[in-house]
SEPAVEX-580712 format. One line per 2 residues: their letters; for each residue x, y, z of C-alpha. Coordinates in steps of 0.05 Angstrom, whole numbers, plus 5000, padded with zeros to 4 digits. Layout:
N
A> X Y Z | ...;
end
This chain:
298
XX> 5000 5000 5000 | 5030 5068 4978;
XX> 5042 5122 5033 | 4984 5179 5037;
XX> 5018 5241 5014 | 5039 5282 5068;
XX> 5009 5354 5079 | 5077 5382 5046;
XX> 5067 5345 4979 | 4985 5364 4979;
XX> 5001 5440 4994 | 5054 5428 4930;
XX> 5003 5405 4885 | 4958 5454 4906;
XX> 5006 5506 4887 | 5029 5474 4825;
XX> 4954 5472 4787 | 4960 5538 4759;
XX> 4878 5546 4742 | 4862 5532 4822;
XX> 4924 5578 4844 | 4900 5635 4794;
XX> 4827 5631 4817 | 4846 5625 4891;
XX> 4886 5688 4899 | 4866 5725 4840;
XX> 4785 5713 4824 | 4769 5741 4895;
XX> 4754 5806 4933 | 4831 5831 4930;
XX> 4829 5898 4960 | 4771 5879 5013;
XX> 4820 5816 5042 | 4879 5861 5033;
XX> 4846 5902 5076 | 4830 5850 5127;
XX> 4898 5822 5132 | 4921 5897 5139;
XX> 4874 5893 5206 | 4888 5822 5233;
XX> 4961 5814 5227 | 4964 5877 5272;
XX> 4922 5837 5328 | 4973 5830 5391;
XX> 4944 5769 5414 | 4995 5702 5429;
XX> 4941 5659 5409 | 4935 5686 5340;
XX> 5004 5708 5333 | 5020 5627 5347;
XX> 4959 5603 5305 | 4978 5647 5247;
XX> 5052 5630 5240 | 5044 5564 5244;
XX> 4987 5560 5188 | 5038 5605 5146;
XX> 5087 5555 5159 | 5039 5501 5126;
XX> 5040 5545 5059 | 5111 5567 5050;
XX> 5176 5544 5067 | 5187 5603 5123;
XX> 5259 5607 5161 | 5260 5650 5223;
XX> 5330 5625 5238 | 5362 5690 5221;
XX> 5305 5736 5262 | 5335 5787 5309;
XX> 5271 5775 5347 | 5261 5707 5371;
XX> 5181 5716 5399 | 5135 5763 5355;
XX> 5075 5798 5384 | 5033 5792 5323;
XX> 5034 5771 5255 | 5049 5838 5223;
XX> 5113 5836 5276 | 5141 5766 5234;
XX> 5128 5796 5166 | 5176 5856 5177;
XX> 5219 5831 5221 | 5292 5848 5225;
XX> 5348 5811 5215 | 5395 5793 5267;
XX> 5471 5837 5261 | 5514 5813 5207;
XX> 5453 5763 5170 | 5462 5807 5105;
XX> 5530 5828 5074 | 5521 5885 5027;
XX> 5582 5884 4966 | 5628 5940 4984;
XX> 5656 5956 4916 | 5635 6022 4893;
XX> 5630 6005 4819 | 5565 5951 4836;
XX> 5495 5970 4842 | 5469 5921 4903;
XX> 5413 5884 4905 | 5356 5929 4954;
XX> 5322 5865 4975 | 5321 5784 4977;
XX> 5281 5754 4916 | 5266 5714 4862;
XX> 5296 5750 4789 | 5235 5746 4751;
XX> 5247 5780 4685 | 5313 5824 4666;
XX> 5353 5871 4602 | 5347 5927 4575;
XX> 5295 5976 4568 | 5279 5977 4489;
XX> 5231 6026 4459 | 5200 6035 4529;
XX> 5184 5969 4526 | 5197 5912 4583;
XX> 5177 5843 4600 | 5136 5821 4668;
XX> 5142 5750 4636 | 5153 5720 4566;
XX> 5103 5744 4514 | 5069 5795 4563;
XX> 5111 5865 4553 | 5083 5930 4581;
XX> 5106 6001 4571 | 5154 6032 4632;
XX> 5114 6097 4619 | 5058 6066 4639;
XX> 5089 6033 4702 | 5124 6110 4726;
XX> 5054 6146 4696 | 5085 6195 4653;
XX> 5138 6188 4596 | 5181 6240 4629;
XX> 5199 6202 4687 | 5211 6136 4640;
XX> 5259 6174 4597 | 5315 6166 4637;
XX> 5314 6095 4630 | 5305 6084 4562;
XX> 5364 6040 4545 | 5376 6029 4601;
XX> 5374 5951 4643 | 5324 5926 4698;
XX> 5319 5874 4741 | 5247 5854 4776;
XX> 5253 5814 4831 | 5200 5775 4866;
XX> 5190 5777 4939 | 5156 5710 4969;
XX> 5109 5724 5023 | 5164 5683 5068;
XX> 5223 5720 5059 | 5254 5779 5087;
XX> 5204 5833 5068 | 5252 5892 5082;
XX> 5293 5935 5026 | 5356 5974 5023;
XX> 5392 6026 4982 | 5430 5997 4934;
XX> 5482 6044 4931 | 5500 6117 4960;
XX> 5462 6170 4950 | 5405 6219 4944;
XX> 5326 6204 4948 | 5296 6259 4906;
XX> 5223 6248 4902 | 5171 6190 4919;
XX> 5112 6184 4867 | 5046 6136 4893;
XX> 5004 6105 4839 | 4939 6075 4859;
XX> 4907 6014 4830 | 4895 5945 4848;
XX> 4923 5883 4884 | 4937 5828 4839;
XX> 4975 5773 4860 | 5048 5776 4833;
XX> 5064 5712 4830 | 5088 5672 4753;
XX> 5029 5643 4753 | 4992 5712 4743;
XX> 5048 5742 4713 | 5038 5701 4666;
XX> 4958 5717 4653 | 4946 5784 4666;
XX> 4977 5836 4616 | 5013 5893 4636;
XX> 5002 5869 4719 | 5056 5916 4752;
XX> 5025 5967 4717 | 4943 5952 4748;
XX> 4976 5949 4828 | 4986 5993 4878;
XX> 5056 6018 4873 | 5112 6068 4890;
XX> 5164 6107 4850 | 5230 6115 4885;
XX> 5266 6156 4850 | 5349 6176 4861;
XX> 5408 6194 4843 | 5484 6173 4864;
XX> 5529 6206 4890 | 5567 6252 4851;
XX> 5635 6216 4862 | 5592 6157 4827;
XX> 5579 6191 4769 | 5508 6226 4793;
XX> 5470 6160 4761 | 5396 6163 4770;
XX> 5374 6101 4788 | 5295 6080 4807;
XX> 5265 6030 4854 | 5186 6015 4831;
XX> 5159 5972 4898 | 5091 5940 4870;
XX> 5046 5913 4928 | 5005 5855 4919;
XX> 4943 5822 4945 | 4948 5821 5022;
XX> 4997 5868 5021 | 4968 5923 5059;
XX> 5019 5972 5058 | 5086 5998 5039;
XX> 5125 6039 5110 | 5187 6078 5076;
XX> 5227 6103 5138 | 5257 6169 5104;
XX> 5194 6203 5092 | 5163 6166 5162;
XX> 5111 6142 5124 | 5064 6093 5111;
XX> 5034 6087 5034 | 4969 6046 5044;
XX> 4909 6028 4999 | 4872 6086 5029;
XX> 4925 6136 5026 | 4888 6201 5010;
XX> 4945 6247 4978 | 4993 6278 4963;
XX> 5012 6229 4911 | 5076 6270 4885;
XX> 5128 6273 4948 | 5193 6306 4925;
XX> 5254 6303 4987 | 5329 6305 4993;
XX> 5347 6249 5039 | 5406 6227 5037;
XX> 5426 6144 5039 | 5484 6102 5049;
XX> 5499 6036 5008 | 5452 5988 5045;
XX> 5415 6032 5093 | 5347 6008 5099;
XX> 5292 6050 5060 | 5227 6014 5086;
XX> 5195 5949 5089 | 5133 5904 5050;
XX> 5080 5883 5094 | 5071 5827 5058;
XX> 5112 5789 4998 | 5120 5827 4931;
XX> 5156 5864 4880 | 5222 5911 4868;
XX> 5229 5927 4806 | 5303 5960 4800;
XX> 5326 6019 4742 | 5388 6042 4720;
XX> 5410 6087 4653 | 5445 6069 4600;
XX> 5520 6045 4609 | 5499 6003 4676;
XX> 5510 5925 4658 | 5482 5879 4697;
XX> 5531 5832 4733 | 5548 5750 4715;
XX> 5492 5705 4742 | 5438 5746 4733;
XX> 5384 5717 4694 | 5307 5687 4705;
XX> 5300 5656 4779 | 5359 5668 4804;
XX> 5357 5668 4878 | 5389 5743 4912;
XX> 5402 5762 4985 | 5394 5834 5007;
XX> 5473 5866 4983 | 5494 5825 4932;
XX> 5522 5849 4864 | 5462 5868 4818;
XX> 5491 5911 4765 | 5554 5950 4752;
XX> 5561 6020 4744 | 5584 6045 4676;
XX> 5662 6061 4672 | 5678 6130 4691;
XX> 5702 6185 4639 | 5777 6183 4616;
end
């Protein structure tokens, strides 16, 4: 008699029948159980905290090992927690761009005719992902990476080099799921979500780059903090929706955190290359080499 399957390999098959997976966390009130897990996973409660975690665990393959915390107070507490000292090394070399984040590379090149891929066969203009074709320019010619964050990793991101936040741009929309599986079905997806525009520039002994971060939220995300504006972009989020600054970053310094698993999708110019090893699910940590900056000037 053959073994039953054991919960593992059922919650794998689950997840690998891409109709179910789609309708399950696509074909369902998004931005109303967004909302809700916005609510619950704030609930300081040991009970739920416990309850929650462990049915989490169940779904995804969830490592707390490296948690500077080792007891959370709620659910909200895991998702954004911190790592402990020394979990992360961010590459030192000033002529690489650094990852801001752990995650999945989903799709990655160059920007051609303001075009880009979220997956193959399903391209979508950058114009439409920054909302205006001036804040696109920049990039035209210019490589990206996207990379995926799973709703078990570490949800916080970092500046990927030094340098200068000049403005924050929040784009309203929806909360699709971000996964391949809907990558792969809904056309232009990054471009539908919630999302901010992080926009920068280098440091001057770097060449002044500019260089964009473009964090899209996703279906139970329920917000995105960013720690150098103390803020906290939500579905709600009433205005302003243009937020020009001047804060200054160092090469890893953390810019905010995900609520929930999602999406970085990284910019640079012209000239930047992106480094050996990148390419379609590659695996990243937070601070390793992502792309290098061009040579300077003779």
């Amino acid at each position: 008699m053959k073994p039953l399957p054991t919960l593992a390999a059922w919650r794998d098959r689950l997840l690998l029948q891409e109709d179910l997976n789609f309708l399950l966390t696509n074909r369902v009130p998004r931005i109303a159980l967004t909302r809700f897990m916005g609510w619950f996973s704030k609930i300081r409660h040991p009970w739920v905290c416990a309850a929650s975690i462990a049915v989490w665990r169940m779904f995804s393959e969830l490592d707390l090992s490296e948690a500077k915390a080792r007891r959370f107070h709620s659910l909200h507490d895991c998702f954004t927690r911190e790592l402990e000292p020394g979990a992360r090394t961010v590459d030192p070399r000033s002529e690489v761009l650094a990852s801001p984040c752990d995650g999945i590379v989903g799709e990655c090149g160059t920007v051609r005719g303001g075009m880009l891929l979220q997956a193959k066969g399903f391209p979508y203009r950058i114009a439409d992902l920054f909302g205006d074709d001036a804040s696109a320019a920049p990039f035209e010619g210019g490589c990206y990476v996207t990379l995926r964050l799973t709703s078990s990793m570490y949800h916080r991101f970092h500046a990927p080099h030094e340098g200068r936040i000049e403005h924050v741009g929040w784009r309203g929309g929806d909360t699709w799921n971000v996964n391949p599986v809907a990558l792969r079905r809904v056309e232009r997806l990054f471009c539908r979500n919630e999302r901010a525009l992080i926009r920068m520039r280098l440091a001057a002994s770097l060449g002044g780059h500019p260089v964009a971060l473009v964090p899209v939220a996703a279906i139970l995300v329920a917000g995105i903090r960013l720690h150098f504006l103390d803020l906290l972009l939500h579905l709600r989020w009433p205005g302003p929706h243009e937020l020009p600054c001047d804060a200054p970053v160092a090469k890893g310094q953390e810019l905010g955190w995900f609520e929930h698993g999602s999406t970085i999708i990284v910019f640079a110019p012209p000239g930047f290359r992106l480094v050996e090893g990148i390419a379609t699910g590659a695996r990243l940590r937070m601070g390793q080499a992502l792309m290098r900056l061009p040579d300077p000037a003779p």
